[in-house]
Wavefront OBJ file of the C-alpha trace (Angstrom):
o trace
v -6.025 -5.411 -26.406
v -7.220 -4.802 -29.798
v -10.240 -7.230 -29.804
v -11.443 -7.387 -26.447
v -10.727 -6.210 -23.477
v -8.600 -8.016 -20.589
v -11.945 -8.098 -18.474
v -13.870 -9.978 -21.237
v -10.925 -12.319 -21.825
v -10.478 -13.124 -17.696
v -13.862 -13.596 -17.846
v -14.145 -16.348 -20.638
v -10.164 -17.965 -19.183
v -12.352 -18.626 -16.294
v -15.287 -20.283 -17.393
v -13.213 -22.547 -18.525
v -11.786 -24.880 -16.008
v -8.773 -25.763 -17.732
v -7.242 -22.450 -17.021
v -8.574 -22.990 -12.927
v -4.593 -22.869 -11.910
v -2.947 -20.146 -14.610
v -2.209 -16.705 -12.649
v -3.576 -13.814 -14.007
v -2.494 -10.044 -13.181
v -3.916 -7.086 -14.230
v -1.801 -4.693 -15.755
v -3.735 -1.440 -16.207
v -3.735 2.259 -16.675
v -6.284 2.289 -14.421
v -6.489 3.074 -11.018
v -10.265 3.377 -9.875
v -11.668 1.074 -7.051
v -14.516 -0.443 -9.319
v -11.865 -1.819 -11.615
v -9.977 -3.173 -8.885
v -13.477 -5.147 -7.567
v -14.431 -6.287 -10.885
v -10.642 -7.916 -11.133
v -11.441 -9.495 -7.898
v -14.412 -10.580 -9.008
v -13.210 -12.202 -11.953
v -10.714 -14.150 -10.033
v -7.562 -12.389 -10.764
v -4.483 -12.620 -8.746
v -3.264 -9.596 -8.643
v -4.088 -5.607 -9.821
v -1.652 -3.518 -10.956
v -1.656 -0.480 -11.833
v 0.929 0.477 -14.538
v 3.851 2.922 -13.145
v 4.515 6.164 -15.363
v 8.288 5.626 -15.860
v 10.494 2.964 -17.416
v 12.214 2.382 -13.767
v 8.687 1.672 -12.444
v 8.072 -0.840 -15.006
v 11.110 -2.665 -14.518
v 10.520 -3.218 -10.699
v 6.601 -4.207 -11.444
v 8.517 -7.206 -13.607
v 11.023 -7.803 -11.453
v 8.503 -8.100 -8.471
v 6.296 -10.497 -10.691
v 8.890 -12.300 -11.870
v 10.109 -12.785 -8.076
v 6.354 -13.671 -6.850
v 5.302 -16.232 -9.489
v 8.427 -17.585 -11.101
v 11.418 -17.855 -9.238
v 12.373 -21.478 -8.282
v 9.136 -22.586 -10.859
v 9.451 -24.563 -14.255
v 8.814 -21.825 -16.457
v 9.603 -23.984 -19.887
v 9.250 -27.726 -20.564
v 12.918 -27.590 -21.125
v 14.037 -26.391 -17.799
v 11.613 -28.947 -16.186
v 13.649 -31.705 -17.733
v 17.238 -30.960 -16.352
l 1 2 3 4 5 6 7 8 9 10 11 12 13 14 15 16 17 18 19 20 21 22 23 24 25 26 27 28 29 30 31 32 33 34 35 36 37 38 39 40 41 42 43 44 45 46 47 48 49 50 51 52 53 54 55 56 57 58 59 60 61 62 63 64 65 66 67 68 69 70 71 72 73 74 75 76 77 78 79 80 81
């Protein structure tokens, strides 16, 4: 993220309570254990750590896209019909 980093912004999402209910997962490069606490910490619903192929990628997304938005409104259009 060019002008902070996705700690910093979790951080300020939730000191906001509007954002209370909006899932956040980390994508990372990382895979040390301190990143995965502070994630934790900062309320994050998942860690991830970014796969080293294009195949890996795709089943990260698919999982995610499985776990939090299958069967969910995911557009005020489709929530209409």
């Amino acid at each position: 993220m060019p002008f902070m980093g996705g700690f910093e912004a979790l951080r300020l999402m939730r000191q906001q309570a509007r954002y209370d209910a909006v899932p956040v997962v980390i994508l990372t490069t990382s895979d040390q254990a301190i990143d995965r606490q502070e994630a934790i910490a900062l309320k994050a619903d998942g860690f991830i750590t970014k796969p080293a192929t294009v195949e890996g990628l795709n089943q990260v997304v698919l999982h995610l896209r499985q776990a939090w938005l299958d069967g969910k409104c995911v557009s005020v259009q489709s929530c209409k019909s």
